[in-house]
C-alpha positions as a Markdown table, in Angstrom:
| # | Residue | x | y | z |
|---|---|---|---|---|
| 1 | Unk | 45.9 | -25.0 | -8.4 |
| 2 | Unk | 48.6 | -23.7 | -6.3 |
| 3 | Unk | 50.7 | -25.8 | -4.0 |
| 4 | Unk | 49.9 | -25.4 | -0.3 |
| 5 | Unk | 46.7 | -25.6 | 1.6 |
| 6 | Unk | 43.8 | -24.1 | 0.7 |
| 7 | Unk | 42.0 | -22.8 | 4.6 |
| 8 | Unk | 38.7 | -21.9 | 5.5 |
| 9 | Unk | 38.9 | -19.7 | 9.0 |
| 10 | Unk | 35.7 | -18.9 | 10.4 |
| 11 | Unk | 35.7 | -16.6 | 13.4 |
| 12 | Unk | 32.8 | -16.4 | 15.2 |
| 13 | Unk | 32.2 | -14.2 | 18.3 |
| 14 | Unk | 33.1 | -16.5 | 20.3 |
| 15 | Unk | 35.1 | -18.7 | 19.3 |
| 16 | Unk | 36.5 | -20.2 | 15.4 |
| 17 | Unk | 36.6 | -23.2 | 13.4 |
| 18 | Unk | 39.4 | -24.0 | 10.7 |
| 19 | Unk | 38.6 | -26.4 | 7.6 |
| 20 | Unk | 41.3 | -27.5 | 4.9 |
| 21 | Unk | 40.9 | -29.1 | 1.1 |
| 22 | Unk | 41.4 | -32.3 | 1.9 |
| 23 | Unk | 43.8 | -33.3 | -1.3 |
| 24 | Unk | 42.2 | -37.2 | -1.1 |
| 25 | Unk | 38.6 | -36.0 | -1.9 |
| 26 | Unk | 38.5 | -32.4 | -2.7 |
| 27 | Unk | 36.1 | -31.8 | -0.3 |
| 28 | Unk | 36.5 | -29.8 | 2.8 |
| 29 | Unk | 38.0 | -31.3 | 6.0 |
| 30 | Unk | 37.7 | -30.0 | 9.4 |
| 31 | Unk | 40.8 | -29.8 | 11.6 |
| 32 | Unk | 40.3 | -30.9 | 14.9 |
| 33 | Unk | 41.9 | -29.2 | 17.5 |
| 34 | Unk | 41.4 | -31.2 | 21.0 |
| 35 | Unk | 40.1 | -34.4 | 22.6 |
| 36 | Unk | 37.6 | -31.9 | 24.2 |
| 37 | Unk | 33.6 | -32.6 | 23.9 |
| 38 | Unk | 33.4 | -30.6 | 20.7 |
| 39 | Unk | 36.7 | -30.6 | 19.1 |
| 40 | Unk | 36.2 | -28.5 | 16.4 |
| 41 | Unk | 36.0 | -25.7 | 18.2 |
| 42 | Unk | 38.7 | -23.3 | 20.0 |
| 43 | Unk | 37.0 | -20.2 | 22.5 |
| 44 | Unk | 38.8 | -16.8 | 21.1 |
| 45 | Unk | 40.8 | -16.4 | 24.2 |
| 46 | Unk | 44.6 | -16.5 | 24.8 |
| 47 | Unk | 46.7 | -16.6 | 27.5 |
| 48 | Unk | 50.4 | -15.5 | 28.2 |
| 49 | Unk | 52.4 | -17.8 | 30.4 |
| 50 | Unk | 54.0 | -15.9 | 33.4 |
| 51 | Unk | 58.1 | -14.3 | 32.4 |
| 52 | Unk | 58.1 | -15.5 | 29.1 |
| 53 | Unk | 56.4 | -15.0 | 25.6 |
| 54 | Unk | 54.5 | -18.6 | 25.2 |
| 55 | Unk | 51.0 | -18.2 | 24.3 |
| 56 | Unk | 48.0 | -20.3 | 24.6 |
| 57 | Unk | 44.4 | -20.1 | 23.1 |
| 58 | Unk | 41.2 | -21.8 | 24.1 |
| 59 | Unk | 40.6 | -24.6 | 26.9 |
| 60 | Unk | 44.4 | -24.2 | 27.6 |
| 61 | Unk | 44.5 | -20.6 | 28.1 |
| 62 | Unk | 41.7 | -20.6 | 30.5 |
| 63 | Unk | 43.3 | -23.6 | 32.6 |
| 64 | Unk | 46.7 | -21.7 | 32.5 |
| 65 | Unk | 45.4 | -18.7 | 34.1 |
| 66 | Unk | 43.0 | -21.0 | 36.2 |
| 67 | Unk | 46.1 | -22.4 | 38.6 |
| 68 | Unk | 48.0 | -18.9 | 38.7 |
| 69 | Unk | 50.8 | -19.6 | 35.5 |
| 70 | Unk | 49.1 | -17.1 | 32.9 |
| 71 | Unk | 47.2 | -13.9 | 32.0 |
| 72 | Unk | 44.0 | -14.4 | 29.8 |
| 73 | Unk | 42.2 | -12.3 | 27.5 |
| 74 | Unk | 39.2 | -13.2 | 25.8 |
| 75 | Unk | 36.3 | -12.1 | 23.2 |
| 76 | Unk | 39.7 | -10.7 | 21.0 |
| 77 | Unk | 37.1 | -9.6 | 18.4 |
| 78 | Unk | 34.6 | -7.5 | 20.9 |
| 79 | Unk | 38.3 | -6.2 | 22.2 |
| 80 | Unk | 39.5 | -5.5 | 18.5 |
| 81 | Unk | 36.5 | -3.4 | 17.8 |
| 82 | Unk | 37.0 | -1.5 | 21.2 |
| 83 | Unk | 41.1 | -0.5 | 19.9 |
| 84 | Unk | 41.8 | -2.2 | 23.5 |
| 85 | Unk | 45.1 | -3.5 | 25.1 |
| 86 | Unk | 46.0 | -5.6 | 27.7 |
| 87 | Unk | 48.8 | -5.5 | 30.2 |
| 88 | Unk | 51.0 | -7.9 | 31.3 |
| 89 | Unk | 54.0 | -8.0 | 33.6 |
| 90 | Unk | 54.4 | -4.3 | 32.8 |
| 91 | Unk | 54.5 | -5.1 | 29.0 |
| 92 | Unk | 51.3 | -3.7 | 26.8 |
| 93 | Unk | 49.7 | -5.5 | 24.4 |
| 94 | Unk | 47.4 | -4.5 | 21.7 |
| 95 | Unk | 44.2 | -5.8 | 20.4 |
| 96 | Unk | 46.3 | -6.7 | 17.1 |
| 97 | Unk | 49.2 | -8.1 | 18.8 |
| 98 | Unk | 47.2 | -10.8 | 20.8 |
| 99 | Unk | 45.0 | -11.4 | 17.7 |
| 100 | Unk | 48.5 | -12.2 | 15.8 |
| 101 | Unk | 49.5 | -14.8 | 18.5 |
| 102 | Unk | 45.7 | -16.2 | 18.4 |
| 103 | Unk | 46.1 | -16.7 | 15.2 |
| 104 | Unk | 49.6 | -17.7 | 14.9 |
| 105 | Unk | 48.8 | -20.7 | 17.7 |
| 106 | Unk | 45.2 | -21.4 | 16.1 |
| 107 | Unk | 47.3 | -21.7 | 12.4 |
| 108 | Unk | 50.1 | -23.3 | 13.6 |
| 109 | Unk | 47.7 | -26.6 | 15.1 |
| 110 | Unk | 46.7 | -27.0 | 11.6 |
| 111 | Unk | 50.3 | -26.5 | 10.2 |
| 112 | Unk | 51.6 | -29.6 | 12.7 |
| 113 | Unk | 48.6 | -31.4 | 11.7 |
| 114 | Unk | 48.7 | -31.5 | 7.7 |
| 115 | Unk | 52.8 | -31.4 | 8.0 |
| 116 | Unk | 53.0 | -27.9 | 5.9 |
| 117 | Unk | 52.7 | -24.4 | 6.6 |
| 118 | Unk | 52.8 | -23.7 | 3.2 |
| 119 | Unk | 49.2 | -21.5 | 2.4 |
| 120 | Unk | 47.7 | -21.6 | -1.2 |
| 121 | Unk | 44.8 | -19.8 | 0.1 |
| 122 | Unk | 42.9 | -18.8 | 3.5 |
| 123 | Unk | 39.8 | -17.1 | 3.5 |
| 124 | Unk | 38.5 | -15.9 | 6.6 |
| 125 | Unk | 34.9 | -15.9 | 7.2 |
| 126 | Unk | 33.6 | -13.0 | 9.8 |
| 127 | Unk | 29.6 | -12.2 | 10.4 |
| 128 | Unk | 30.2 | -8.6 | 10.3 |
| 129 | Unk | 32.5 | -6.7 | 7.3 |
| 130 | Unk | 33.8 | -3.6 | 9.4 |
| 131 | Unk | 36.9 | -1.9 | 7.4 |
| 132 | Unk | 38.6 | -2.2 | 11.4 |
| 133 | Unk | 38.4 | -5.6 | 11.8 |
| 134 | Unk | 39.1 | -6.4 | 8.2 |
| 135 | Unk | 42.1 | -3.9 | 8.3 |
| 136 | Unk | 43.5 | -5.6 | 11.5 |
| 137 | Unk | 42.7 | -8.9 | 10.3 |
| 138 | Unk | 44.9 | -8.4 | 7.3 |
| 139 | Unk | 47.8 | -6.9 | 9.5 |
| 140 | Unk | 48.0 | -9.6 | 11.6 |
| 141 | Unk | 48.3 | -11.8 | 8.6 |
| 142 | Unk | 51.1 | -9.5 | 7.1 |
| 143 | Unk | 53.2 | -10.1 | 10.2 |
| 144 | Unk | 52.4 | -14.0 | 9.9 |
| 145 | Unk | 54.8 | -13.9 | 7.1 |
| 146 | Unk | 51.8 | -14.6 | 4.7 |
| 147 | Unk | 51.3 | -13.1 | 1.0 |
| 148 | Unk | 48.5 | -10.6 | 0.8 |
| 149 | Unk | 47.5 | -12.1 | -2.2 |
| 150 | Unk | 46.8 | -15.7 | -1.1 |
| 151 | Unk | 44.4 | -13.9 | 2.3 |
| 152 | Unk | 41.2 | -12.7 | 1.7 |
| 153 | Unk | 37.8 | -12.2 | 4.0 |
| 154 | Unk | 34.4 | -12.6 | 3.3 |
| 155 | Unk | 31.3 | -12.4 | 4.9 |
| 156 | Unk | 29.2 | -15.4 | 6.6 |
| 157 | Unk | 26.7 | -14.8 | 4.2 |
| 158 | Unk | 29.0 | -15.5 | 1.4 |
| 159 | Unk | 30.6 | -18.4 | 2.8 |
| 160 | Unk | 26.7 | -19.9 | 2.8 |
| 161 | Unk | 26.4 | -19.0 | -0.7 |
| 162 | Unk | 29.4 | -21.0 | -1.7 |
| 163 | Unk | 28.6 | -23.7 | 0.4 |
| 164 | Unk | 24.9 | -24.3 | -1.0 |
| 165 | Unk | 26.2 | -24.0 | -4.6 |
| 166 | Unk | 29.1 | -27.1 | -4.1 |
| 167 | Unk | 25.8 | -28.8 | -3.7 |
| 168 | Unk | 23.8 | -31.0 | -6.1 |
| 169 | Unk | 21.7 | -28.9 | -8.3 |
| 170 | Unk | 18.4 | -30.2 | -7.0 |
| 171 | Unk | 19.3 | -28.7 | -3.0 |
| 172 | Unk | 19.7 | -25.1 | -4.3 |
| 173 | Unk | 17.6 | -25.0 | -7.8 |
| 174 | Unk | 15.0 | -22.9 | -6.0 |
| 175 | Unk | 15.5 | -21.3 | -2.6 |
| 176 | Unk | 18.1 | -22.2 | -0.1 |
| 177 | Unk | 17.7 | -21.2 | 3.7 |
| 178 | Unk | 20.0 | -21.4 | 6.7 |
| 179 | Unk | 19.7 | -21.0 | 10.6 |
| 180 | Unk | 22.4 | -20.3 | 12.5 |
| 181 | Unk | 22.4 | -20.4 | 16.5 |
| 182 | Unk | 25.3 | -18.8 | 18.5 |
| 183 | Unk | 26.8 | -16.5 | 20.5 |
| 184 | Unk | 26.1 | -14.3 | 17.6 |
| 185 | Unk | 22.5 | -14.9 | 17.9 |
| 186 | Unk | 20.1 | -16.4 | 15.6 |
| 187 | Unk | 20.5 | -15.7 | 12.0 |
| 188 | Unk | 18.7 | -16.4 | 9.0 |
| 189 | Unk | 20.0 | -16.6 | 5.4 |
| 190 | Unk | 18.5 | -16.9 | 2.0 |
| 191 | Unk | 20.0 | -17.9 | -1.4 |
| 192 | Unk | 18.5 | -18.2 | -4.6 |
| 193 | Unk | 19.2 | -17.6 | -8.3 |
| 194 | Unk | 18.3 | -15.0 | -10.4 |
| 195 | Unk | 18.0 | -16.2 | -13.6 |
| 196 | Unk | 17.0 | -13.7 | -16.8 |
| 197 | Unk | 20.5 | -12.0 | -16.3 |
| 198 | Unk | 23.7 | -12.6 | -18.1 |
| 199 | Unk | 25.4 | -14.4 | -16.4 |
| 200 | Unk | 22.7 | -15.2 | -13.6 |
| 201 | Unk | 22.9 | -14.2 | -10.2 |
| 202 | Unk | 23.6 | -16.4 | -6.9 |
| 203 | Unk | 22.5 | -14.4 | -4.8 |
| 204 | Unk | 22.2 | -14.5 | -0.5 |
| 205 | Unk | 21.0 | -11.9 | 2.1 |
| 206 | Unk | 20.7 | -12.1 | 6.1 |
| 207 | Unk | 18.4 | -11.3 | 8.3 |
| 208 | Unk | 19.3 | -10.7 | 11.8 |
| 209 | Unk | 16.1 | -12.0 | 13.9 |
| 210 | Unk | 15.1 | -10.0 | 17.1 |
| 211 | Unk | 13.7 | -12.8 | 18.0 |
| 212 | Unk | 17.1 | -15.0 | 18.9 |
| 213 | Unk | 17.7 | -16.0 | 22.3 |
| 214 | Unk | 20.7 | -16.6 | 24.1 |
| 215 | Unk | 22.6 | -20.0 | 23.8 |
| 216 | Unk | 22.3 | -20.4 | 27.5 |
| 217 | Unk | 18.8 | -21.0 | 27.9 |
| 218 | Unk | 19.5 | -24.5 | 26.3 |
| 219 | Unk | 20.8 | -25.1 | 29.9 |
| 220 | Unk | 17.5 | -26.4 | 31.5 |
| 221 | Unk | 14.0 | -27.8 | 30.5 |
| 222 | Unk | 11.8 | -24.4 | 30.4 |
| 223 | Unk | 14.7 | -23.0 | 28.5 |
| 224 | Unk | 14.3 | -25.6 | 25.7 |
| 225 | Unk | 10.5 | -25.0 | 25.7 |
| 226 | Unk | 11.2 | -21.4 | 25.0 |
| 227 | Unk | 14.0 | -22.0 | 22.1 |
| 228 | Unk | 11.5 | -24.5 | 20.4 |
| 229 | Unk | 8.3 | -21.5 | 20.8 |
| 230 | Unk | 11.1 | -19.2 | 19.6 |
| 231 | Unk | 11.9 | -21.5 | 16.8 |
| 232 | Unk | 9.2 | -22.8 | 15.8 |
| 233 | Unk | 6.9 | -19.4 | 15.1 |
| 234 | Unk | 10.3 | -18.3 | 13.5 |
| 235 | Unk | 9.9 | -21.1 | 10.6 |
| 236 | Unk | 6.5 | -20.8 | 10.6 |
| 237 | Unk | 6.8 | -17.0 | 9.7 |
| 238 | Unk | 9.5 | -16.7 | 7.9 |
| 239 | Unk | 9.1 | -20.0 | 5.1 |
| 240 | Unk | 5.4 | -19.1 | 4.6 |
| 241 | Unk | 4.6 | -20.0 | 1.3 |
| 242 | Unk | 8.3 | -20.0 | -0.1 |
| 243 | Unk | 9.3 | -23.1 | -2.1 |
| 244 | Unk | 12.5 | -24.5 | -0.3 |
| 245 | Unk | 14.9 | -26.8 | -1.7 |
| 246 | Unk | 17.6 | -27.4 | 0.8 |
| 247 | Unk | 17.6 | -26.2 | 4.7 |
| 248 | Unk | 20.3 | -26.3 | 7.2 |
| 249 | Unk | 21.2 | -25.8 | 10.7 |
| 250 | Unk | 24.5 | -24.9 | 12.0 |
| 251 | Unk | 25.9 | -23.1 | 15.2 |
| 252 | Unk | 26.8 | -24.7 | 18.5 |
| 253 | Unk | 23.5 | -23.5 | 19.8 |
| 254 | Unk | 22.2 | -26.2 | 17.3 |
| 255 | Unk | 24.3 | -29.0 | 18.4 |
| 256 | Unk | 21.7 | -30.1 | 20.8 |
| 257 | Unk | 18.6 | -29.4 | 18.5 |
| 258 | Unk | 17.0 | -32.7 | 18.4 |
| 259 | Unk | 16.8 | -32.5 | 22.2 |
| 260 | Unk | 15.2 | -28.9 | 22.7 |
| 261 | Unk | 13.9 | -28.4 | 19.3 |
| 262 | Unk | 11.2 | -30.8 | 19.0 |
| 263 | Unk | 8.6 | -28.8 | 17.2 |
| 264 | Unk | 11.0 | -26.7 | 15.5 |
| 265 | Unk | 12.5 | -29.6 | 13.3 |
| 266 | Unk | 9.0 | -31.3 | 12.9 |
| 267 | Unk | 7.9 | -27.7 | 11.6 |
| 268 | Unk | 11.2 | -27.1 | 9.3 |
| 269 | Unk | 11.3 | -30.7 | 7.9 |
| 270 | Unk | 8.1 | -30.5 | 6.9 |
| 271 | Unk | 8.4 | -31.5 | 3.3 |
| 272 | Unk | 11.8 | -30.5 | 3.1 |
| 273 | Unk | 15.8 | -31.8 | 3.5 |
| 274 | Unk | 17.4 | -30.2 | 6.3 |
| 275 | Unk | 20.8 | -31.0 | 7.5 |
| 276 | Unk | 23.1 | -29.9 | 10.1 |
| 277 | Unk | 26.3 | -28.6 | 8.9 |
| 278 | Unk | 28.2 | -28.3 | 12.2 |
| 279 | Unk | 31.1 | -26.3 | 10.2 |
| 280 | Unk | 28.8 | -25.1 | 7.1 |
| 281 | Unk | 31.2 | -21.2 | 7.6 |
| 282 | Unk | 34.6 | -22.5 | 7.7 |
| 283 | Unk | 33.7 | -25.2 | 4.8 |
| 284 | Unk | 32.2 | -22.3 | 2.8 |
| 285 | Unk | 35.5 | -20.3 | 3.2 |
| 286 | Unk | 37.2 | -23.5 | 2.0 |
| 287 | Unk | 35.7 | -23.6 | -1.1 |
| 288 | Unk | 35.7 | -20.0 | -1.8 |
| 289 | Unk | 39.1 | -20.3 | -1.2 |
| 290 | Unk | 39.5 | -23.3 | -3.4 |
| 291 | Unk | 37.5 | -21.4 | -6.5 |
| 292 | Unk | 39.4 | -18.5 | -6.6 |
| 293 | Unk | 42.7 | -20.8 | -7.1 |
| 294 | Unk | 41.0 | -21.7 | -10.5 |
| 295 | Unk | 41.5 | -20.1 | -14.1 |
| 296 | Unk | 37.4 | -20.5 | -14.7 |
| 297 | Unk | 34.9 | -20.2 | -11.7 |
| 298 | Unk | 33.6 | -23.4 | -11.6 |
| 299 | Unk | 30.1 | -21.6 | -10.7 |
| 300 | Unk | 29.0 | -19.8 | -13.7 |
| 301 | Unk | 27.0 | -17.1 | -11.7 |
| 302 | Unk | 27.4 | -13.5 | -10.6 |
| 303 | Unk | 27.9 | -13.9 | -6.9 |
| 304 | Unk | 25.8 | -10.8 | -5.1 |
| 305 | Unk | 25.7 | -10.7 | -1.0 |
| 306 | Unk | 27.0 | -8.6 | 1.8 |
| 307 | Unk | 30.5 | -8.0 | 1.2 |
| 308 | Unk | 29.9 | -8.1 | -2.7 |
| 309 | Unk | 29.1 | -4.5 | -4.7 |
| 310 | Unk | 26.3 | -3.7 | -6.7 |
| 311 | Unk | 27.7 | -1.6 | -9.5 |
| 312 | Unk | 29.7 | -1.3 | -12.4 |
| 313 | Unk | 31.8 | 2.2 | -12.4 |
| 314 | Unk | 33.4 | 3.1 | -15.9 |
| 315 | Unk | 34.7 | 6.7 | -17.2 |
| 316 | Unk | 35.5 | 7.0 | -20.8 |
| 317 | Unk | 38.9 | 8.5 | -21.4 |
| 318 | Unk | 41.2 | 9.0 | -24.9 |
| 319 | Unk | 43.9 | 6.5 | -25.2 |
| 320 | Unk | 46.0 | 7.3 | -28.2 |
| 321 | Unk | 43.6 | 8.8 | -29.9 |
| 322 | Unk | 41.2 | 6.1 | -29.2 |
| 323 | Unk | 37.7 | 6.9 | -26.9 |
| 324 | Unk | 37.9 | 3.7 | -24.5 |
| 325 | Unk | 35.7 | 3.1 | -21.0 |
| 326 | Unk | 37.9 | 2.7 | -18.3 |
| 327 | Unk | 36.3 | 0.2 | -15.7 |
| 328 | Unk | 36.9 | 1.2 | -12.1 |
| 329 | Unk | 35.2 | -1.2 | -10.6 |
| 330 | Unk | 32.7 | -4.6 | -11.5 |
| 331 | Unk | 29.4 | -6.1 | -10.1 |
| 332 | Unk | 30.0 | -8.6 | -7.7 |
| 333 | Unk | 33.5 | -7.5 | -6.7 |
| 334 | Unk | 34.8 | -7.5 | -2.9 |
| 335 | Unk | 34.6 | -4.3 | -2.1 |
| 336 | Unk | 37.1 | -4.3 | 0.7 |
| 337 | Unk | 39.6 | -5.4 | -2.5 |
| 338 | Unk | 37.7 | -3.3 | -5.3 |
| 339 | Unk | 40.2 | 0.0 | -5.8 |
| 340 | Unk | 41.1 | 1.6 | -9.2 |
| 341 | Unk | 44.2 | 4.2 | -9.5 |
| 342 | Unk | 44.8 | 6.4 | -12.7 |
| 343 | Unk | 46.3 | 9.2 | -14.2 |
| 344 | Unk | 44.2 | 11.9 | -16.6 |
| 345 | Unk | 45.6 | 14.9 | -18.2 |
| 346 | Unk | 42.6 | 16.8 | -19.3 |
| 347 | Unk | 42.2 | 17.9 | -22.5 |
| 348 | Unk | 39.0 | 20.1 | -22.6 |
| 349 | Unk | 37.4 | 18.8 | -19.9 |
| 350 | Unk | 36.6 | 20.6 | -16.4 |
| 351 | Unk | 34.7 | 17.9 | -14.8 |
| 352 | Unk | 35.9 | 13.8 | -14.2 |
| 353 | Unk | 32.5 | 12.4 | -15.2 |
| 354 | Unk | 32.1 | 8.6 | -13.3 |
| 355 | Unk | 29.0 | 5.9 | -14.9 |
| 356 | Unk | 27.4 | 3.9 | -12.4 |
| 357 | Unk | 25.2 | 1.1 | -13.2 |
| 358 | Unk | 23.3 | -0.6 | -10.6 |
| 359 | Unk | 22.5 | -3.9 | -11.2 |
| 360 | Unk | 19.7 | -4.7 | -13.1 |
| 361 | Unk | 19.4 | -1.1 | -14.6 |
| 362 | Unk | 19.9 | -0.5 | -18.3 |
| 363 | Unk | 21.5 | 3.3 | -18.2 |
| 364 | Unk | 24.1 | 4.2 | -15.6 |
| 365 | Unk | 24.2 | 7.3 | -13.9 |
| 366 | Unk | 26.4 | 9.8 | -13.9 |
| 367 | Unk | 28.8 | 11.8 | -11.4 |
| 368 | Unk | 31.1 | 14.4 | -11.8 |
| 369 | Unk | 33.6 | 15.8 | -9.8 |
| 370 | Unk | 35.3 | 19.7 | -11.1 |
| 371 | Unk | 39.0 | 20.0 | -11.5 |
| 372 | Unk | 39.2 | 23.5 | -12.1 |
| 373 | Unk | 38.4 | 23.7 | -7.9 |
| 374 | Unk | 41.6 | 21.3 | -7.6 |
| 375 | Unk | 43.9 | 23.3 | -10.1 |
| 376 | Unk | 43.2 | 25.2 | -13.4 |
| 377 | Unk | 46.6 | 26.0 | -15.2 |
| 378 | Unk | 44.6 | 25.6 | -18.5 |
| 379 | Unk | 44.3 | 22.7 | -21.2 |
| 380 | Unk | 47.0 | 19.9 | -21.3 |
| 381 | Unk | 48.9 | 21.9 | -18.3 |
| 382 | Unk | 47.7 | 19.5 | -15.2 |
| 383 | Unk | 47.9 | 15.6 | -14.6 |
| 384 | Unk | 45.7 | 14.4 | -12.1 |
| 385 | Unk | 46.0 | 11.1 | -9.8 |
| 386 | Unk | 42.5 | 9.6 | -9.3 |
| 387 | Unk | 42.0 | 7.0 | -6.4 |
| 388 | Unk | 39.1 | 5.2 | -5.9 |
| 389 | Unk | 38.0 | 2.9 | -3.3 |
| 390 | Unk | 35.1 | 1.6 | -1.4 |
| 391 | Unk | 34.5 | 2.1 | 2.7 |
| 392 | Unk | 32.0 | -0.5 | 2.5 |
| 393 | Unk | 30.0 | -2.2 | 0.1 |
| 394 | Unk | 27.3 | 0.7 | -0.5 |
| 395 | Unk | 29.9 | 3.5 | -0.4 |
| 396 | Unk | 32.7 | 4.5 | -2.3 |
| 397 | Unk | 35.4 | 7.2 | -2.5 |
| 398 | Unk | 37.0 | 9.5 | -4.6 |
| 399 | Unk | 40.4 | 11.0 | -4.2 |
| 400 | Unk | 42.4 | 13.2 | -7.2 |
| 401 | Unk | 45.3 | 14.9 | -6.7 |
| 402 | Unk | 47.0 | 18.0 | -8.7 |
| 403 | Unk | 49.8 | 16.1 | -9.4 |
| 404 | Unk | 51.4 | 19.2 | -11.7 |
| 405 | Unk | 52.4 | 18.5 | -15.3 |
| 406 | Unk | 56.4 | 18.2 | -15.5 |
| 407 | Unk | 58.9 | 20.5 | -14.4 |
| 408 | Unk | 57.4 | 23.4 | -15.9 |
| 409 | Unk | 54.3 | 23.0 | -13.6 |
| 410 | Unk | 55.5 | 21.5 | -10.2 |
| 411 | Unk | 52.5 | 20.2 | -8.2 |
| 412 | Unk | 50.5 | 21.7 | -5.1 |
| 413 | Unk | 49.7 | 18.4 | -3.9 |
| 414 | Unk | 46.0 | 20.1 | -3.6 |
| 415 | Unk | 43.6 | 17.3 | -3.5 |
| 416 | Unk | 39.5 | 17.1 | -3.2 |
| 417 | Unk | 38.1 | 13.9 | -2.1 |
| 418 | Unk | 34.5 | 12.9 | -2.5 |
| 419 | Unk | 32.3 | 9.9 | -1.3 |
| 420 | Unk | 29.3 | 8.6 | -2.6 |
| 421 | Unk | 26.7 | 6.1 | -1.8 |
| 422 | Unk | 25.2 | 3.8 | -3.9 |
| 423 | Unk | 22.4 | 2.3 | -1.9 |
């Protein structure tokens, strides 16, 4: 395994939560950033000090700008979807330049903590996979100096998947659910195996629940009796009749549970181990992070959820001589990461025909895409760049290029681009 740490960044709406490989046990660690009442926490909101370029985040930002020495922002995600700015002393900052500094003060407490800002791996953990956020996300890092190769991003969902399978065997051998309260809302998540497949599946979903209240009712007594209704019918509804090996509980609308939530838990825990993992996202991320450092996976499963694809796409293609399938993309890839780029001179072929294979289905299906609409200078007279990518993990595109053949054949540059869905 790489030198460096190995980070788990989960960033909530909110507010985030950092963990680290602790290099004693091998488990995951939480960094703490205050003496506050909840230290594990930091509110996504960052503060300029007035004439000069120092930046605070959290309970310090707020406080700055409180006695009249800063400007503060906060909600940086809500303001990253919205492509804002903010202004200060005449200077203009965008939504990516104040996530940056977030995240360069957020990282840096960890840094000064562990004595290293040397990065093995950090996975970011978000609730919702938009290619904006992800694409900013992965700007920001750039500018942090760090490799692209050692920053990745998965979903929540994922982050529970790999949590519940560093488990014992016995918490996740049949179905594994989570509930998670927070300025998110409430969320529930499933995993489960799906054995008869080679290799078997681990494989998680989430389900957004209409039903979720606002965090703040947990302010007063009819408030709690509400949450626990809420709750309650929620369970009651939702694990009818499923066999449950392991539940858990995490969000900082849960922190308080035993006090508002007394029906609830006496309904969840019925016959079943439940545990509150205050950190369960950013100790996911960890260990995601951790895996991919190995040579072997040390979970021998397909790993399926949001942010993961549900295809194979191949196209057979001559390679001296040889018929060979070309594979484009895999089952259970990222799809944020999953891209293929290739070169094809066609040699009696008018049509790029692409195999797709959902999974579980025996015989792909097939897509083509005509080259003689691109450019038709005849056989063996045209090389064509092919691009593919996905725009999310149902969808993918298709880009090819006339790219000419030679000096005889100079290209047009002419290009057709397709997308497809694979829902």
């Amino acid at each position: 395994m790489d030198e460096g740490l190995v980070i788990g960044y989960d960033f909530c709406k909110d507010f985030c939560r950092i963990s680290y490989l602790d290099p004693r046990t091998g488990e995951p660690a939480d960094h703490v950033f205050s003496d506050e009442q909840n230290p594990y926490i930091v509110q996504n909101s960052i503060c300029r000090k007035k004439g000069s370029e120092t930046w605070l985040i959290g309970e310090a930002a707020y406080e700055t700008a409180l006695f009249g020495d800063g400007y503060v922002v906060d909600k940086l995600l809500k303001l990253v979807s919205m492509d804002g700015f903010a202004t200060f002393e005449g200077r203009r900052y965008s939504a990516e330049d104040l996530l940056t500094n977030f995240l360069r003060v957020s990282l840096k407490s960890l840094f000064d903590s562990q004595g290293t800002n040397r990065v093995a791996a950090l996975f970011f953990s978000v609730q919702e996979l938009s290619r904006e956020l992800l694409d900013t996300i992965m700007r920001c890092a750039k500018r942090l100096g760090l490799e692209r190769k050692r920053v990745h991003i998965i979903s929540h969902t994922e982050s529970f998947l790999f949590f519940v399978l560093s488990q014992k065997r016995e918490l996740w051998s049949n179905l594994s659910v989570l509930y998670d309260l927070s300025g998110d809302g409430l969320n529930y998540y499933e995993m489960e195996i799906l054995r008869g497949m080679r290799p078997n599946v681990a494989y998680a979903r989430r389900t957004f629940l209409e039903e979720g209240f606002s965090v703040d009712i947990l302010e007063n007594p009819s408030g709690y009796r509400m949450a626990d209704n809420i709750m309650t019918q929620s369970v009651e509804r939702m694990l009818n009749r499923k066999l449950i090996s392991s539940a858990y509980l995490s969000g900082n609308g849960m922190d308080n549970v035993q006090a508002w939530g007394t029906n609830f838990l006496k309904t969840l825990c019925s016959r079943r181990k439940v545990f509150f993992i205050e950190n369960l996202f950013a100790r996911g991320a960890v260990l995601a992070a951790a895996d991919s450092l190995r040579e072997t996976s040390a979970y021998p499963f397909s790993v399926m959820c949001e942010g993961r694809i549900s295809v194979d796409i191949t196209v057979e293609v001559c390679r001296n001589l040889n018929k060979v399938t070309l594979p484009l993309a895999r089952v259970g890839g990222n799809w944020y990461e999953s891209r293929a780029d290739f070169d094809i001179i066609p040699d009696g072929e008018d049509t790029l025909v692409l195999k797709v294979r959902k999974l579980g289905e025996r015989r792909p299906a097939e897509i083509g895409i005509p080259l003689n609409d691109i450019a038709n200078r005849g056989n063996k007279k045209t090389r064509f760049g092919v691009s593919l990518a996905f725009t999310r993990e149902d969808a993918f595109r298709v880009q090819v290029r006339d790219k000419g053949f030679g000096e005889f054949f100079p290209s047009t540059d002419a290009v057709v681009e397709k997308v497809f869905t694979v829902g």
